[in-house]
DOKEDO-366146 format. One line per field, with one value per residue (C-alpha): residue number from 1; x, y, z; residue in three letters. Coordinates in Angstrom, 1 decimal. Layout:
BEGIN
num [NUM,...]
px [X,...]
py [Y,...]
pz [Z,...]
residuo [ALA,...]
//
This chain:
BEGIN
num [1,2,3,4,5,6,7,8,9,10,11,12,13,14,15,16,17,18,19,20,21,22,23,24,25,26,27,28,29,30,31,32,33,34,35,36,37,38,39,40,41,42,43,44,45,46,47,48,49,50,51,52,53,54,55,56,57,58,59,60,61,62,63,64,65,66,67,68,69,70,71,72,73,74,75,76,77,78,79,80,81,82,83,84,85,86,87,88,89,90,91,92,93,94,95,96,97,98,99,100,101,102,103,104,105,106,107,108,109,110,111,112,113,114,115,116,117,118,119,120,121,122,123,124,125,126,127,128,129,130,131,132,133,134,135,136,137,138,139,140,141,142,143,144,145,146,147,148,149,150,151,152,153,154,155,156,157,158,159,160,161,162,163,164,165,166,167,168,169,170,171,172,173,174,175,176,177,178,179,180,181,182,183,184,185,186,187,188,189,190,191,192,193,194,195,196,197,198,199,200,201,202,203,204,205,206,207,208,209,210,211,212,213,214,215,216,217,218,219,220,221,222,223,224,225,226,227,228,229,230,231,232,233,234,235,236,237,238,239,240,241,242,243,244,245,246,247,248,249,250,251,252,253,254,255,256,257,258,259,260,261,262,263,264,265,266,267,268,269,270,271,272,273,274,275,276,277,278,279,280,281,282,283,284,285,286,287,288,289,290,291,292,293,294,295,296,297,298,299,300,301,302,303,304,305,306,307,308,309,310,311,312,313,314,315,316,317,318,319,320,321,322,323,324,325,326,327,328,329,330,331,332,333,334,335,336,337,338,339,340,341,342,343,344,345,346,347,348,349,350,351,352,353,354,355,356,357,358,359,360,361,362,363,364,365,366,367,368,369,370,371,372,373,374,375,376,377,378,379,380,381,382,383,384,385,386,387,388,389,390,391,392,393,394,395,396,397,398,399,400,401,402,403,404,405,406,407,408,409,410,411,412,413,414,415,416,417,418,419,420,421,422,423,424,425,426,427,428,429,430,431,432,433,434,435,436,437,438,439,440,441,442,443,444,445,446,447,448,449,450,451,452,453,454,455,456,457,458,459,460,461,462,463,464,465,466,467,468,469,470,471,472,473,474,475,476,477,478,479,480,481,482,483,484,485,486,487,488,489,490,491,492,493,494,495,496,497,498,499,500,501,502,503,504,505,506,507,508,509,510,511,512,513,514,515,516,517,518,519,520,521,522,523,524,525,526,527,528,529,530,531,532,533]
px [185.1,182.5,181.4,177.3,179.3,181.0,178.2,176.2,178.5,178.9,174.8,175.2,178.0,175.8,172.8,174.7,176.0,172.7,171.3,173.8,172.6,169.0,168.5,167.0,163.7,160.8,162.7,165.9,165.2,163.6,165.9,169.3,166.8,167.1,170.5,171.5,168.5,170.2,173.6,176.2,178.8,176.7,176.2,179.6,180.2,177.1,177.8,181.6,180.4,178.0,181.1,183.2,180.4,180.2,183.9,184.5,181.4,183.4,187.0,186.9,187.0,185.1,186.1,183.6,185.9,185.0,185.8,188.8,186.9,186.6,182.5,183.2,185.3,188.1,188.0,190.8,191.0,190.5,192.9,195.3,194.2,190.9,193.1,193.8,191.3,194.2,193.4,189.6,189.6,192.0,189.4,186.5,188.4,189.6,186.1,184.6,184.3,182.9,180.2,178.9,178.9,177.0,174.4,173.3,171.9,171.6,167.8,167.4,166.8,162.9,162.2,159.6,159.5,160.5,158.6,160.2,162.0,163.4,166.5,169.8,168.4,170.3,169.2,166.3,163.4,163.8,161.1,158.7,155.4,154.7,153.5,155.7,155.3,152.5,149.9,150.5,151.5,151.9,155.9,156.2,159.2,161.1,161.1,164.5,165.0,167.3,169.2,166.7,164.9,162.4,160.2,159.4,155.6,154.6,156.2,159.3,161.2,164.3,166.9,169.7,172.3,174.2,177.3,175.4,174.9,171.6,169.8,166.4,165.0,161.8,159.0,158.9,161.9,163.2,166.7,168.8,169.9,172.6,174.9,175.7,177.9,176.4,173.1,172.3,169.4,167.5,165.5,164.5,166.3,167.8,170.3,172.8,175.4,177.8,179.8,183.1,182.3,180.4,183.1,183.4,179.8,178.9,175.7,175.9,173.3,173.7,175.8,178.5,179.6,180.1,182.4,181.7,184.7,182.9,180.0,176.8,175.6,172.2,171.5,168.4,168.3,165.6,163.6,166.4,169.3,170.6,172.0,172.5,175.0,175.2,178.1,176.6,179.6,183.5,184.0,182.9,184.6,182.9,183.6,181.0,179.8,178.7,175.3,177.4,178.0,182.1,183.7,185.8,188.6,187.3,187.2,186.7,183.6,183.8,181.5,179.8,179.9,177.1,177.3,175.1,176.0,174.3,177.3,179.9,180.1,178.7,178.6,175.6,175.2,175.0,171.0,170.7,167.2,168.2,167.1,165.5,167.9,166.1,163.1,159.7,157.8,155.9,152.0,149.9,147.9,150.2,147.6,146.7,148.1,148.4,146.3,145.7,142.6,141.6,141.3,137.7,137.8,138.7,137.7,136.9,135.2,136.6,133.5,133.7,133.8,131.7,133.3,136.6,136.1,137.9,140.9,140.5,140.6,137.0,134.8,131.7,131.4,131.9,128.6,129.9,127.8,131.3,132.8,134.3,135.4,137.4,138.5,140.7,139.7,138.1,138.7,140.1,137.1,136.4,139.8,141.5,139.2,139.1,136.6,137.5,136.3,138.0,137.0,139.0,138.2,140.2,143.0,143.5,143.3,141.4,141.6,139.9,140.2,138.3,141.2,140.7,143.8,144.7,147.7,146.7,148.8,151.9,154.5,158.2,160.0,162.6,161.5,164.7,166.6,164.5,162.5,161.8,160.8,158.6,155.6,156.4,155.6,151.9,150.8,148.3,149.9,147.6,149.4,148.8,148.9,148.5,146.8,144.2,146.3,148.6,146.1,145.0,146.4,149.1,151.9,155.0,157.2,160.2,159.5,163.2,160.7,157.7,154.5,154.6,153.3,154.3,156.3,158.5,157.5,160.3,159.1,156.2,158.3,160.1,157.5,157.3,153.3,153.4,153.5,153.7,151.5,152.5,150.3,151.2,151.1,154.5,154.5,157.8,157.1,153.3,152.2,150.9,153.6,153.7,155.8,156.0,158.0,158.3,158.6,157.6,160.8,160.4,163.8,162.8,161.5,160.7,159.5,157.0,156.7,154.6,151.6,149.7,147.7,147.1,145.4,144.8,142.7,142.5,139.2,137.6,137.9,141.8,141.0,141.4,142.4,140.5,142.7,142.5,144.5,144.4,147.4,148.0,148.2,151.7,152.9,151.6,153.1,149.4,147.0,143.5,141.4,138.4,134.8,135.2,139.2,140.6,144.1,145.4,145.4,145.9,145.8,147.9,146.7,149.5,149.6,151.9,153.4,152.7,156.3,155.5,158.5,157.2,154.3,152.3,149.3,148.4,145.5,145.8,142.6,141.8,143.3,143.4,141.4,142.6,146.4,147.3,149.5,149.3,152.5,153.0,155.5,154.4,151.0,149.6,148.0,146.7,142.9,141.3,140.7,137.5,136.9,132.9,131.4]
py [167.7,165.3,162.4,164.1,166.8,164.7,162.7,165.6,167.1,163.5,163.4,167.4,166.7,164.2,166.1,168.9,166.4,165.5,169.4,169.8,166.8,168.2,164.6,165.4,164.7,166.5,164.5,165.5,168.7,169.6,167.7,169.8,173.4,171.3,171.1,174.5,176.5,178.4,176.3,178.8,176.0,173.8,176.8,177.8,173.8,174.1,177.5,176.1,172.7,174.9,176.9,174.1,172.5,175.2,175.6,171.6,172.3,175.5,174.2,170.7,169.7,166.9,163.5,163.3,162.1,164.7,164.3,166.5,168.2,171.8,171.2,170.8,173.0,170.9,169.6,168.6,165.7,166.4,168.2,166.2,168.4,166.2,162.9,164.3,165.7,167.0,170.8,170.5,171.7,174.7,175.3,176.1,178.1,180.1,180.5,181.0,184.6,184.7,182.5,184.0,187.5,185.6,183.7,187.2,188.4,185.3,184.4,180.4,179.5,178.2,181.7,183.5,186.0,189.5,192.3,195.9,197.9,201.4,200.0,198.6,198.6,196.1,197.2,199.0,198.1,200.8,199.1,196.8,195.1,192.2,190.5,189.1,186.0,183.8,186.9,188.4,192.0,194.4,195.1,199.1,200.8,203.1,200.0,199.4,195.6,195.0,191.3,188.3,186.3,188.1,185.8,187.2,185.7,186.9,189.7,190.7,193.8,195.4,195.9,198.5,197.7,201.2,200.1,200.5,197.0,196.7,193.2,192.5,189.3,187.1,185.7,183.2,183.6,183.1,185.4,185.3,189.3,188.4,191.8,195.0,193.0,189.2,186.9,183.7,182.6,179.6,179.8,181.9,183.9,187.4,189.4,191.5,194.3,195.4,198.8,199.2,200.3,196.7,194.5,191.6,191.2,187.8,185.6,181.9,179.0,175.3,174.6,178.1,180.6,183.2,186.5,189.2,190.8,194.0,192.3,191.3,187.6,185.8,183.2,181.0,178.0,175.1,173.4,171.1,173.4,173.0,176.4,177.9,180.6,183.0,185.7,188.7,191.7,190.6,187.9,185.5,184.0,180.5,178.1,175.4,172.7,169.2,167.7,166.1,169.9,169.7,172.7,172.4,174.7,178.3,179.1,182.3,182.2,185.1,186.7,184.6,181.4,179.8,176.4,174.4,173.4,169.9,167.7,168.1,171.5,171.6,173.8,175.3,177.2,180.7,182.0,185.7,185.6,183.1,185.7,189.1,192.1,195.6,196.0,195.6,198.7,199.9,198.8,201.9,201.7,202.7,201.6,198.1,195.4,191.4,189.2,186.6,184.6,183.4,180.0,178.4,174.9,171.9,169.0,169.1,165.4,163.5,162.2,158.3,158.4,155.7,157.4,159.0,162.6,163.9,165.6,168.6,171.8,171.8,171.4,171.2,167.5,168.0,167.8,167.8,169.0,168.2,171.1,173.7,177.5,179.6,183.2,185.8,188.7,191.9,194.0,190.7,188.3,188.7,188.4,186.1,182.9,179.2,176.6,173.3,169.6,166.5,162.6,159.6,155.7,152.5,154.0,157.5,160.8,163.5,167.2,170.3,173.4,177.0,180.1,183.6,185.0,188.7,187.3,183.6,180.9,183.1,180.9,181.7,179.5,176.7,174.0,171.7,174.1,175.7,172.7,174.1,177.6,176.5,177.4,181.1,182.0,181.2,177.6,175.6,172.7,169.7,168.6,165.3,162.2,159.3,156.6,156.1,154.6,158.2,159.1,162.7,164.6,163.5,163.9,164.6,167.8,169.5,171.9,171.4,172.1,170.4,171.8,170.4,166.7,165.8,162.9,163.2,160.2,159.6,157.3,159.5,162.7,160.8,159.0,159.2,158.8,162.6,163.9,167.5,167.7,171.0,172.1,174.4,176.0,176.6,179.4,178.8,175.0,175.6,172.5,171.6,170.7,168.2,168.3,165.6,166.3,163.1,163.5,166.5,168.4,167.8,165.8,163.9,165.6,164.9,166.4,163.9,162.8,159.9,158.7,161.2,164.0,167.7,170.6,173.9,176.3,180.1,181.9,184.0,187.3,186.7,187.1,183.3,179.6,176.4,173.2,169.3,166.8,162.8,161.1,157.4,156.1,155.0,158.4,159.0,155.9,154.8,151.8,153.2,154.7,153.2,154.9,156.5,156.9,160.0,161.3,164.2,167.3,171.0,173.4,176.4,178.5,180.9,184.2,185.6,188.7,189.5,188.6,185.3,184.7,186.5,185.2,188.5,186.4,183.0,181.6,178.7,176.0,173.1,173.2,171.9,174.9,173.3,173.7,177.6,179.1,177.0,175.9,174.5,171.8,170.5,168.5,168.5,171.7,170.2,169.6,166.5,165.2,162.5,160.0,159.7,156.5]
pz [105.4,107.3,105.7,105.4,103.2,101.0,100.6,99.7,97.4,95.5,95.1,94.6,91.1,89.9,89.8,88.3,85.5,84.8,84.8,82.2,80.1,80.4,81.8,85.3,85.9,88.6,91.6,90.5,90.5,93.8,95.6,93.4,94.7,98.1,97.9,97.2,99.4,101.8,100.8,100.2,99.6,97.3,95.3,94.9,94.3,91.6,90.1,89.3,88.2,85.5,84.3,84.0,82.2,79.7,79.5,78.1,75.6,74.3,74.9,74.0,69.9,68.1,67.9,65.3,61.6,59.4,55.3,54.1,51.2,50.1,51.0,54.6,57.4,58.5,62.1,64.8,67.3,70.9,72.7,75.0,78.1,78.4,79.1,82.4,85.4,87.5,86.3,87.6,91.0,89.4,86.6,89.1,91.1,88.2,86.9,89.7,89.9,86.4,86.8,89.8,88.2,84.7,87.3,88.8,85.4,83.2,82.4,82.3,78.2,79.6,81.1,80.4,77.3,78.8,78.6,77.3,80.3,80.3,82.6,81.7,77.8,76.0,72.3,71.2,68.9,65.6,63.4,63.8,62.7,65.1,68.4,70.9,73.8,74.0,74.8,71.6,72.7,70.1,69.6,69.3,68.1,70.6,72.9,75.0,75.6,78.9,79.1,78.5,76.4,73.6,72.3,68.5,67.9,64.6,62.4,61.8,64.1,63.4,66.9,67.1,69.7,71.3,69.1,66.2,65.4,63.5,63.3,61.6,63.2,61.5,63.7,65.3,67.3,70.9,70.8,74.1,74.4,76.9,77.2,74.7,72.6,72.4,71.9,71.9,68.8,70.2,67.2,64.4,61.7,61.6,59.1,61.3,60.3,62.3,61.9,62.8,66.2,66.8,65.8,68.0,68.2,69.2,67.6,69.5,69.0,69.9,67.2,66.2,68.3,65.5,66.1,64.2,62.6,60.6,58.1,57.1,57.4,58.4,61.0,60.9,63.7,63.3,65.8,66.2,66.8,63.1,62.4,58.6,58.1,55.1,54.7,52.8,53.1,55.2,57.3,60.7,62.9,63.1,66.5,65.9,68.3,67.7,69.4,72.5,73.0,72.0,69.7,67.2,66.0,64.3,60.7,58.7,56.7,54.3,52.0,49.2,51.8,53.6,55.8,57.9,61.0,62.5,63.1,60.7,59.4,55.5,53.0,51.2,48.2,48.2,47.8,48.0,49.1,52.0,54.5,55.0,54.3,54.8,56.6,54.5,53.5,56.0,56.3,54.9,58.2,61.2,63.1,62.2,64.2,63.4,63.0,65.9,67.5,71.4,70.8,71.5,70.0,72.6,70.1,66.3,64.8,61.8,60.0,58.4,54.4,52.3,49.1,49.1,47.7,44.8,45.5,44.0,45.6,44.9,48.8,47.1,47.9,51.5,53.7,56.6,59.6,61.7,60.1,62.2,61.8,63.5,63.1,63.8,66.7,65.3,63.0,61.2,61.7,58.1,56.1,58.7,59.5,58.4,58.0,58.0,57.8,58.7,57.3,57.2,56.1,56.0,53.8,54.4,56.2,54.8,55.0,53.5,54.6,52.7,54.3,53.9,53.1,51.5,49.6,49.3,48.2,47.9,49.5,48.3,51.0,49.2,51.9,50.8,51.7,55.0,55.8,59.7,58.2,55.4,57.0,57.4,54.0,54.7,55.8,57.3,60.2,62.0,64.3,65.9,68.2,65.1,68.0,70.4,72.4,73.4,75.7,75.9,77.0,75.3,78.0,75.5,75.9,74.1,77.3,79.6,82.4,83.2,85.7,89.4,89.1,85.9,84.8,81.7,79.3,76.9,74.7,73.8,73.6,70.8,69.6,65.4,65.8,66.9,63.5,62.7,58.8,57.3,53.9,51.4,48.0,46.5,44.5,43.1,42.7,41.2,43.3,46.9,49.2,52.6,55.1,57.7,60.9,63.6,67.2,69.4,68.9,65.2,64.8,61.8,59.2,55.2,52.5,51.6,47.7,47.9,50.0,49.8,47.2,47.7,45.6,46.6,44.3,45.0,45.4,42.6,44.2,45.2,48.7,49.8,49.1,49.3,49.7,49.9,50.9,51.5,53.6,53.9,57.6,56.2,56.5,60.2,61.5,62.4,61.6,60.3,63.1,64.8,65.4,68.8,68.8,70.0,68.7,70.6,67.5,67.3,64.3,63.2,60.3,59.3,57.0,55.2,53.4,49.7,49.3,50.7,53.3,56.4,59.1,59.4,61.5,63.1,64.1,66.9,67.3,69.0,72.3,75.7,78.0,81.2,79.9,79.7,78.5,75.2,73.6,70.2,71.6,75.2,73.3,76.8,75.7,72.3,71.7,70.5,67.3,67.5,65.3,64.4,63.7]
residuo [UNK,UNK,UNK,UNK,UNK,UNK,UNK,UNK,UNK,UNK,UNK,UNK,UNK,UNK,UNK,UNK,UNK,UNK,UNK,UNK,UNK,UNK,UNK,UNK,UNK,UNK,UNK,UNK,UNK,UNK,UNK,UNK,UNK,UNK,UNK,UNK,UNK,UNK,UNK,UNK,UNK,UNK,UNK,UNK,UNK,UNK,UNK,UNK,UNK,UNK,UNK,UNK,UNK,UNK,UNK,UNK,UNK,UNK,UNK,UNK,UNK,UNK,UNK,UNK,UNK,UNK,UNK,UNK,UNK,UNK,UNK,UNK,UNK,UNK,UNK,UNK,UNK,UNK,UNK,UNK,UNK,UNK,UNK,UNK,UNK,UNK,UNK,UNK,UNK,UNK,UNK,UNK,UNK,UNK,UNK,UNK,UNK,UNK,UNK,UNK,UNK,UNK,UNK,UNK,UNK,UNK,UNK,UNK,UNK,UNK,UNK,UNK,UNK,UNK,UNK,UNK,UNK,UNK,UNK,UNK,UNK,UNK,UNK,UNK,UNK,UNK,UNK,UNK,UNK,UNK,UNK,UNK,UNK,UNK,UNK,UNK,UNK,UNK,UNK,UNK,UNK,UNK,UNK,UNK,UNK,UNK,UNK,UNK,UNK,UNK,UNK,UNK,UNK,UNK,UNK,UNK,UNK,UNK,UNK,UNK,UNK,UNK,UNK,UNK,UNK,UNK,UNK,UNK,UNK,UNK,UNK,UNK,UNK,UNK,UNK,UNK,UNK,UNK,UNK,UNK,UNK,UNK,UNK,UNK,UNK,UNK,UNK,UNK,UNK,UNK,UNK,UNK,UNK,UNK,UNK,UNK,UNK,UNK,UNK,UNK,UNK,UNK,UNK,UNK,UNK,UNK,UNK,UNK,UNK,UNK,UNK,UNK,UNK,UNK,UNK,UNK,UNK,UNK,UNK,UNK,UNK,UNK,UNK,UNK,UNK,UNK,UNK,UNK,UNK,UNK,UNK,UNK,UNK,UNK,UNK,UNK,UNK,UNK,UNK,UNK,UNK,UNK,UNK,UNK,UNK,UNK,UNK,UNK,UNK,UNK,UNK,UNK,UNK,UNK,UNK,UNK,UNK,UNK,UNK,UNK,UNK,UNK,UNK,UNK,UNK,UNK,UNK,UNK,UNK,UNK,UNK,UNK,UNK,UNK,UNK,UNK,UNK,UNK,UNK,UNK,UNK,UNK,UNK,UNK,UNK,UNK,UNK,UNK,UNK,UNK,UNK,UNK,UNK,UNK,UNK,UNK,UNK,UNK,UNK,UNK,UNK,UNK,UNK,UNK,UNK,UNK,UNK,UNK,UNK,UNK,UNK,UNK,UNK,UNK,UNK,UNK,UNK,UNK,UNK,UNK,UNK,UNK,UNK,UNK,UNK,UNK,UNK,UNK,UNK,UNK,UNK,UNK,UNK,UNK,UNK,UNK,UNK,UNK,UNK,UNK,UNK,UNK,UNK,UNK,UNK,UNK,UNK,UNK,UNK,UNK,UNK,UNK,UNK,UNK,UNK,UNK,UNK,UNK,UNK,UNK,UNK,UNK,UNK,UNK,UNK,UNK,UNK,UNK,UNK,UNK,UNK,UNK,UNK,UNK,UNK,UNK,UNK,UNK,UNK,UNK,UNK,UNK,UNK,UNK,UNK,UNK,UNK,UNK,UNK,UNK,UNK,UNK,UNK,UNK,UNK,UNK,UNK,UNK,UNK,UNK,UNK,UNK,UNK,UNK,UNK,UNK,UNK,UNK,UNK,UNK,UNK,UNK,UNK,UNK,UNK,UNK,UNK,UNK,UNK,UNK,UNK,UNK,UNK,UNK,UNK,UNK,UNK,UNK,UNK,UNK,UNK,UNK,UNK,UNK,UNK,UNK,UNK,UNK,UNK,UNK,UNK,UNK,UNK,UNK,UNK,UNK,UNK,UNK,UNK,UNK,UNK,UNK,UNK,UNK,UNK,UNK,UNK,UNK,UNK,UNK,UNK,UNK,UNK,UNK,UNK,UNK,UNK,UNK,UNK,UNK,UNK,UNK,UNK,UNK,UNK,UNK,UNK,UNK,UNK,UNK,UNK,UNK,UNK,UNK,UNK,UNK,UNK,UNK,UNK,UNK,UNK,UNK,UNK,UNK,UNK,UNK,UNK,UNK,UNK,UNK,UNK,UNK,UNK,UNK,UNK,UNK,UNK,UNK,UNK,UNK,UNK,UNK,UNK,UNK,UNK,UNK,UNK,UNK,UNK,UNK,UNK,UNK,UNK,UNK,UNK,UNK,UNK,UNK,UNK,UNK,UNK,UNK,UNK]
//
């Protein structure tokens, strides 16, 4: 090996580390496509770097100490193979075969949602009322999915795999269908049963590798890669994962049991309702699609306050001629739309909102217990960059790949004054409800119980909701907002079911036009939110 090989292959290993610790940045990356363009060596050197990889996250076990408690699956220290690298060279060779066969048909995670094919069908949709990827097309049944991501946009669809596995998956969702027997849920939730025929039926996320040994369970993964399990009928094989990407021994989770895994492996209590079981009744129009809107809004104003208004539910007081509406496209201009107002002072942040809504304020979701899905039981979310000083665009990005030109900024992807406000009426609890989620990947979350008020009060003719809220800066991270300020903002106005668990529309406003596709969690694509004097 000349020395210009071995020094490529040393730059070529450490760019692959860094692939794998979704650490490299724009420059990294073209010069790793560099390196391997036309390479065949630095490929094979990359492609068995990449299996190794993922063979250490699967093979190696936690370090992590983990209490020895009926409340917690019981964990081993790491294997004595990782004290020694003298089986490297060996492993890559080993794998590499494997790898090259897996990189022929594996999509990327960041690829784009797929559309349905007639070739190499992986599963098949059977049911379905929804919208999938970011242009909302309508999900039909009779479609054949082949290997690839499906982005699950609104609705909920039911998939039948050729072993008979059955699997009803809730919007939104971004599910991996990797072969005939195995997915990989990057988030969402679904219920799946598997005959005996399916056994063996893998579901993987970033935390569990579960194996299927003849059952019924659900799988819901947060923003954050938290993963909730819940046995239903038999048994699963559970392999979980820390964060650092490690696994730790299996265990049998069997009916009756559910456990969250982030971290240490913990249990929950059993809740029936946890997920969706059969596939809804089916809507009495055949015809009628979801609700959805093409957003128009770049920038809505936030008018100054002399008097703080009463926090009611009651939008009489509000005269603002900032106020701005939005609707869904026809035939649901009418039943789907919002109007809105924004006002703020030297204390708080105010928000009042009138939604049309055919099952208003019907929100069944236990946010203590699903605080990433609360939302999907109807919900209206501001999202927003809490300071002037962000800039807008606001250049933060849960996005692993960003467009040509763009610098990551890490301390503004984790900045905690990018604050996700989610607003609800509990039906269960009888009350308005805030969630407050930190950070652009929504790391830090809380159910807020202080700081703030909220009322919601549902229109006359049961057709609609009218709500109010007022949030101290405290809660945004923020110091009170001058005349002229502009905080990057977007809105999402979500409807539900009658049973209140399911998002059966969405309405998107206030976004960037020059930024297109828009996506909920690169704020580059967010509108503005201006501060009037």
């Amino acid at each position: 090996m000349n020395e210009k090989h071995s020094n490529n292959s040393d730059e070529l290993l450490a760019l692959a580390s860094k692939y794998c610790e979704e650490s490299l940045d724009d420059s990294g990356t073209r010069r790793l496509e560099e390196l391997l363009r036309g390479n065949p060596d630095n490929q094979l050197v990359f492609l068995g770097y990449l299996d190794l990889h993922a063979r250490l996250c699967w093979e190696a076990r936690s370090s992590d100490p983990v209490a020895d408690s009926p409340s917690e699956l019981r964990l081993q220290e790491k294997p004595a193979i990782l004290r020694g690298r003298s089986w490297i060279p060996a492993a890559i060779a080993l794998s590499l075969l494997v790898m090259l066969t897996w990189w022929t048909f594996r999509i990327p995670p960041n690829a784009n949602p797929i559309p349905p094919s007639q070739d190499l069908a992986v599963a098949t949709v059977v049911r379905a009322v929804g919208r999938w990827g970011d242009e909302l097309k309508t999900v039909s049944p009779g479609y054949q999915l082949k290997s690839g991501i499906f982005e699950l946009s609104q609705g909920i669809v039911e998939l039948e795999w050729p072993s008979g596995v059955r699997m009803i998956l809730e919007s939104p969702a971004r599910l991996d269908l990797i072969s005939s027997d195995r997915v990989f849920l990057h988030t969402g939730r679904l219920v799946t049963k598997v005959p005996p025929a399916g056994v063996g039926f893998v579901i993987e996320t970033e935390r569990v590798r579960l194996v299927d040994l003849g059952t019924e369970f659900g799988v819901s993964v947060g923003l954050s890669g938290s993963t909730d399990v819940q046995v239903y009928e038999g048994a699963v094989d559970a392999h979980t994962r820390t964060v650092n990407g490690t696994r730790v021994p299996g265990s049998r989770l069997h009916a009756g049991e559910a456990f969250s895994f982030d971290g240490a492996p913990k249990k929950l209590a059993f809740a029936p309702d946890r997920f969706i079981r059969r596939f809804p009744a089916t809507h009495p129009d055949p015809k009628t699609e979801l609700p959805y809107n093409r957003s128009e809004i770049e920038a809505i104003h936030a008018v100054r306050l002399d008097q703080p208004p009463v926090v009611d539910g009651d939008l009489r007081e509000w005269n603002d001629p900032h106020s701005f509406s939005a609707a869904c496209i026809e035939p649901y201009d009418d039943t789907y739309r919002v109007r809105g107002m924004i006002g703020y002072d030297d204390k708080r942040l105010y928000v009042a909102m009138h939604v049309a809504d055919p099952a208003p304020m019907a929100n069944m979701m236990n946010a203590e217990a699903e605080s990433q899905f609360f939302w999907t039981g109807g919900s209206v979310i501001l999202r927003v960059g809490a300071d002037d000083a962000l800039g807008w665009p606001l250049n933060a990005s849960k996005e692993r790949k960003l467009p040509p030109g763009r610098i990551r900024d890490p301390i503004k992807d984790s900045s905690h004054q990018v604050v996700h406000l989610g607003m609800w009426y509990s039906k269960e609890q009888q009350a308005s409800q805030l969630m407050l989620q930190y950070g652009i990947r929504c790391k830090l979350h809380m159910l807020a119980t202080e700081g703030w008020q909220g009322a919601h009060r549902r229109d006359p003719d049961g057709l609609g909701y009218t709500f109010e809220y007022a949030i101290d800066y405290d809660l945004l991270n923020a110091s009170p907002p001058q005349p002229g300020d502009v905080w990057p903002a977007t809105l999402a106005i979500h409807w539900s079911d009658e049973a209140g668990r399911t998002c059966m529309g969405r309405l998107i406003e206030i976004t960037n036009p020059d930024e297109v596709p828009f996506l909920t969690f690169d704020a580059a694509s967010w509108g503005k939110l201006v501060f009037e004097p």
